[in-house]
N, CA, C and O atoms as a DFTB+ gen file, in Angstrom:
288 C
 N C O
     1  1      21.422      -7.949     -15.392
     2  2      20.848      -7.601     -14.107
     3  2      19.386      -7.207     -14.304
     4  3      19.066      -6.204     -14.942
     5  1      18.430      -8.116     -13.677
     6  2      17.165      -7.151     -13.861
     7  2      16.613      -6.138     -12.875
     8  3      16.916      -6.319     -11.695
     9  1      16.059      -5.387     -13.097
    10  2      15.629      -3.750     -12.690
    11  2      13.980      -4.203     -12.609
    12  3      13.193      -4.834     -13.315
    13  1      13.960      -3.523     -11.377
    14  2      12.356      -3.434     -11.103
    15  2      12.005      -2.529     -10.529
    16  3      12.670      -1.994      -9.642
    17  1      10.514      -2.034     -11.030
    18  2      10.322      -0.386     -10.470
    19  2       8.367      -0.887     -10.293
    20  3       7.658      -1.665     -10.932
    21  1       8.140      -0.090      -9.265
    22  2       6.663      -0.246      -8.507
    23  2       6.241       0.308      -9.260
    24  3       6.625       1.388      -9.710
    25  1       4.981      -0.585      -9.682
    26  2       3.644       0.047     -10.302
    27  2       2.620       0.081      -9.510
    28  3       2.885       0.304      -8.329
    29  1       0.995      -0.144      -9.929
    30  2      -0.138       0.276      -9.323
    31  2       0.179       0.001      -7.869
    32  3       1.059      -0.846      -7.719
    33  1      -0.322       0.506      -6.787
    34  2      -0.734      -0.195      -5.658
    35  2      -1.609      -0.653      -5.704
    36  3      -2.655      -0.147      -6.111
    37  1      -1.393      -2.208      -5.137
    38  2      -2.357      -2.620      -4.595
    39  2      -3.209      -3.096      -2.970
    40  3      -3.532      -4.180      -2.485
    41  1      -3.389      -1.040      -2.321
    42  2      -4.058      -1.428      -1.050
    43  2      -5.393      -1.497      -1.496
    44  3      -6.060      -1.381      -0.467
    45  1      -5.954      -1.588      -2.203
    46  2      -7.953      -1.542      -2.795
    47  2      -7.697      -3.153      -2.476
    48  3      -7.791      -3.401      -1.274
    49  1      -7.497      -3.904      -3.030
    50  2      -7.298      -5.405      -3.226
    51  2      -7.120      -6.158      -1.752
    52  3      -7.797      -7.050      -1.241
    53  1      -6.081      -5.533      -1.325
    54  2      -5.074      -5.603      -0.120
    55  2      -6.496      -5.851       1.066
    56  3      -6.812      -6.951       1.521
    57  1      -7.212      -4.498       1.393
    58  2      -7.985      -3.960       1.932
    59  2      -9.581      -4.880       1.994
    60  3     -10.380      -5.012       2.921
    61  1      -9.593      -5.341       0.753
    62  2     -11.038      -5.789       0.437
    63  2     -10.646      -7.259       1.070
    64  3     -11.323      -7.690       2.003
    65  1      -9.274      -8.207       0.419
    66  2      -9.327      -9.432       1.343
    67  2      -8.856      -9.102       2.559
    68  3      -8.225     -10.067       2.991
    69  1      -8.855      -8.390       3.165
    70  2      -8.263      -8.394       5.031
    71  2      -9.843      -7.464       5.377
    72  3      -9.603      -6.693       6.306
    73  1     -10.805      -7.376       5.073
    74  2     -12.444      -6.915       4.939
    75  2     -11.967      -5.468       6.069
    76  3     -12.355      -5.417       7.237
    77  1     -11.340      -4.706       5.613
    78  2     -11.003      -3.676       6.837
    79  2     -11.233      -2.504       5.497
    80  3     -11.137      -2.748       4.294
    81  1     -11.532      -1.302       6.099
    82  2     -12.043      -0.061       5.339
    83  2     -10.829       0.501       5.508
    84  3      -9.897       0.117       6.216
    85  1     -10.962       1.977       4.397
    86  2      -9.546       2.706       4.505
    87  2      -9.652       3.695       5.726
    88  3      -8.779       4.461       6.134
    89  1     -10.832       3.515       6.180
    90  2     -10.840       4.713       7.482
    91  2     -10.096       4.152       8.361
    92  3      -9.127       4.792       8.768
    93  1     -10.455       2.275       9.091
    94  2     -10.048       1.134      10.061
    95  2      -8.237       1.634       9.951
    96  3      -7.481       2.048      10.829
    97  1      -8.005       1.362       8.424
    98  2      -6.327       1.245       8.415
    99  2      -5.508       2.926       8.729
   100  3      -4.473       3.371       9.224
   101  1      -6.565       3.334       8.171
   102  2      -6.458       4.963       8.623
   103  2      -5.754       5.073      10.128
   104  3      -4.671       5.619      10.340
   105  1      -6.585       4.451      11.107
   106  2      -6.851       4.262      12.270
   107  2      -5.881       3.350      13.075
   108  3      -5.559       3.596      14.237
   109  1      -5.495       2.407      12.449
   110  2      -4.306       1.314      12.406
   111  2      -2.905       2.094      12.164
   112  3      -1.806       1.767      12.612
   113  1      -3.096       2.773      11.664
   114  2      -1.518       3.616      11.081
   115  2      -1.567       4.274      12.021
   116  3      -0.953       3.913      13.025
   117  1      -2.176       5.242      12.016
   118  2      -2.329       7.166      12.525
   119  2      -2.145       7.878      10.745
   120  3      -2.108       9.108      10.702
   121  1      -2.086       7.457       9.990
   122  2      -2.378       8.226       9.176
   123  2      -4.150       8.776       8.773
   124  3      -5.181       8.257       9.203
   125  1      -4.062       9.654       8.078
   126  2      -5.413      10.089       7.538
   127  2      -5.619       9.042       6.658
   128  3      -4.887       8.275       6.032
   129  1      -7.193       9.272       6.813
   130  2      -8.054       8.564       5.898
   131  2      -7.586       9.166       4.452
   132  3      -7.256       8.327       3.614
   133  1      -7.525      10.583       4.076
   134  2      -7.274      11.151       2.979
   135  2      -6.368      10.561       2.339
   136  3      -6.514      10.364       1.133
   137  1      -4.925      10.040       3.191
   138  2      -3.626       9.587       2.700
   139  2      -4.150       8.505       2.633
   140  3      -4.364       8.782       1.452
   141  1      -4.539       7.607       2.732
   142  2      -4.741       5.985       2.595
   143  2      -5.617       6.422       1.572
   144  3      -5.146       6.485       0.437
   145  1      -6.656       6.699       1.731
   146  2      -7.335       7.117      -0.238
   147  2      -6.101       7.358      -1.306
   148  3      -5.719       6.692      -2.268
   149  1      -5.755       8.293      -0.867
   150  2      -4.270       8.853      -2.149
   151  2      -3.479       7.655      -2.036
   152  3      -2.852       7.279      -3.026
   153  1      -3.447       7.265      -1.387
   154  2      -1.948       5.712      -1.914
   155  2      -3.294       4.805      -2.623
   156  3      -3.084       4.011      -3.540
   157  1      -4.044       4.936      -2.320
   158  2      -5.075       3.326      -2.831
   159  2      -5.697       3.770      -4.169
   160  3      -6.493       3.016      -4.728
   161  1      -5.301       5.218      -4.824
   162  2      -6.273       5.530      -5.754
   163  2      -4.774       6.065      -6.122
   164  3      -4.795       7.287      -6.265
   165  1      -3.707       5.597      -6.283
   166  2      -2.592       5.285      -7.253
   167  2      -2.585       7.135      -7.227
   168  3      -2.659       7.655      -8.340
   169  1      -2.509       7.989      -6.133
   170  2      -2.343       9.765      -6.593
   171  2      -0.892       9.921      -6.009
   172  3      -0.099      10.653      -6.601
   173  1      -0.472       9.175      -4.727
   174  2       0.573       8.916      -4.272
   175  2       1.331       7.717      -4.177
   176  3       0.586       6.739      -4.236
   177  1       2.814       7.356      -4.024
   178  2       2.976       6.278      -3.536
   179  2       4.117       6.412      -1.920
   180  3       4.791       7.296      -1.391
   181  1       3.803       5.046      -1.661
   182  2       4.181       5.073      -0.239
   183  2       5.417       5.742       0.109
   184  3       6.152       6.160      -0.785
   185  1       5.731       5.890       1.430
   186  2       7.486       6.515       1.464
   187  2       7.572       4.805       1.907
   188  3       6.681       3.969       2.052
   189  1       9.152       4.721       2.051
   190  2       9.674       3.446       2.787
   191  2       8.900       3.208       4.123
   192  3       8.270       2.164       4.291
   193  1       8.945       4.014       4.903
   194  2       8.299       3.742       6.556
   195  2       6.829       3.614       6.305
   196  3       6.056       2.960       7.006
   197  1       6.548       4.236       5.338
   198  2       4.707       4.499       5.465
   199  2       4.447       3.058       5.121
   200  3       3.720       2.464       5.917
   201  1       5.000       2.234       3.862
   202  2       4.580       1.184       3.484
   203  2       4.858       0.227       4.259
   204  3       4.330      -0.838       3.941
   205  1       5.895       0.212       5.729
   206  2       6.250      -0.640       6.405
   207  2       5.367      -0.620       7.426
   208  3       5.156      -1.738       7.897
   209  1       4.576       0.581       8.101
   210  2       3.402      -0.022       8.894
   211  2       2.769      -0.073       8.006
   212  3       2.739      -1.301       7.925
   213  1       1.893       0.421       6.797
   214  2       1.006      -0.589       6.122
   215  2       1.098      -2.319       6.126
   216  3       0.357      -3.108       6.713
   217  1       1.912      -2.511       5.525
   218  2       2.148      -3.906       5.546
   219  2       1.795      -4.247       6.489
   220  3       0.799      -4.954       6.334
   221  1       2.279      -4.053       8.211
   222  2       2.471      -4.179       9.383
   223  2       0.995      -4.440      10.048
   224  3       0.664      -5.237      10.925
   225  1       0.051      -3.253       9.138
   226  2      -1.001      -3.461      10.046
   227  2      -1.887      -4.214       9.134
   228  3      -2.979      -4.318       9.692
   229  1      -1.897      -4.919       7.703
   230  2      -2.593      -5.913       6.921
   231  2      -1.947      -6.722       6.874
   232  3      -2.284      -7.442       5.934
   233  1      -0.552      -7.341       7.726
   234  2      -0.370      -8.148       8.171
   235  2       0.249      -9.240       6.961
   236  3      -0.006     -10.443       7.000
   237  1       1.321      -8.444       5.611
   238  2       1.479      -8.889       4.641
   239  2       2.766      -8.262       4.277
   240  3       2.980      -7.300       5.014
   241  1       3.664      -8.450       3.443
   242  2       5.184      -7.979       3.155
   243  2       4.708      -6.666       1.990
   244  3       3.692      -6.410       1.344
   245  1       6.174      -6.001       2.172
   246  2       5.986      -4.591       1.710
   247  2       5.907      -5.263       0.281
   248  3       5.009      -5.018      -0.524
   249  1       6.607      -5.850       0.135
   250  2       6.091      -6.261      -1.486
   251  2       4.826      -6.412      -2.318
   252  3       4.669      -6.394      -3.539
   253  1       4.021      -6.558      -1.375
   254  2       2.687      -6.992      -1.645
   255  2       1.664      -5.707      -1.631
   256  3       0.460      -5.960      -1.678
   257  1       2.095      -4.336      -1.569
   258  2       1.797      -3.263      -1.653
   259  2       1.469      -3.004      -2.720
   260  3       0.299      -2.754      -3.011
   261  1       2.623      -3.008      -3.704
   262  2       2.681      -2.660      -4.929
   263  2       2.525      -3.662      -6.403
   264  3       2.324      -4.868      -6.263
   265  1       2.612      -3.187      -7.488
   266  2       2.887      -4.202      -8.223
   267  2       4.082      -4.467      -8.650
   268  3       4.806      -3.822      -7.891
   269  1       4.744      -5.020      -9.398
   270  2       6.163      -5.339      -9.505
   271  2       6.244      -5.174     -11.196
   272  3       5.896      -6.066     -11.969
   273  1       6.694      -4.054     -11.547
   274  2       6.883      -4.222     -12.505
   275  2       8.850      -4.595     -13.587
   276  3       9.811      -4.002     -13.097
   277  1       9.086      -5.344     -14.642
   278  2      10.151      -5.533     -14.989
   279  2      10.879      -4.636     -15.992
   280  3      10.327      -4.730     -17.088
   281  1      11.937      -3.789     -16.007
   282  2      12.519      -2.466     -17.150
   283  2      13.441      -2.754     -17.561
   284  3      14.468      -2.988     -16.923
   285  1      13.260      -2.816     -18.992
   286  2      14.337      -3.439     -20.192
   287  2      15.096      -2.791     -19.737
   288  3      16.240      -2.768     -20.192
């Protein structure tokens, strides 16, 4: 069975091709700008709902949040 567990986020990446700032998505959510810094500078990671309007409002699957990493 393989096991997979989230690594880096990637909203910096995410953010730069959809040309929208973390304040815009800030603004797109209702979350703070502060919290969209902390998920994009890897200090937090998403809850389930938080990453589902993220996705929602860059317009991309929750998968694509994170990185995917594989655990022996």
């Amino acid at each position: 069975m393989v096991k997979l567990s989230r690594g880096r986020c990637r909203l910096k990446y995410l953010l730069t091709k959809s040309k929208l700032t973390q304040a815009e998505l800030a603004r797109r959510t209702g979350y703070s700008r502060q919290q969209v810094s902390n998920w994009a500078n890897n200090r937090e990671m998403m809850s389930f709902d938080a990453a589902a309007t993220v996705a929602n409002a860059l317009n991309c699957h929750m998968e694509d949040l994170y990185e995917l990493m594989l655990l022996p």
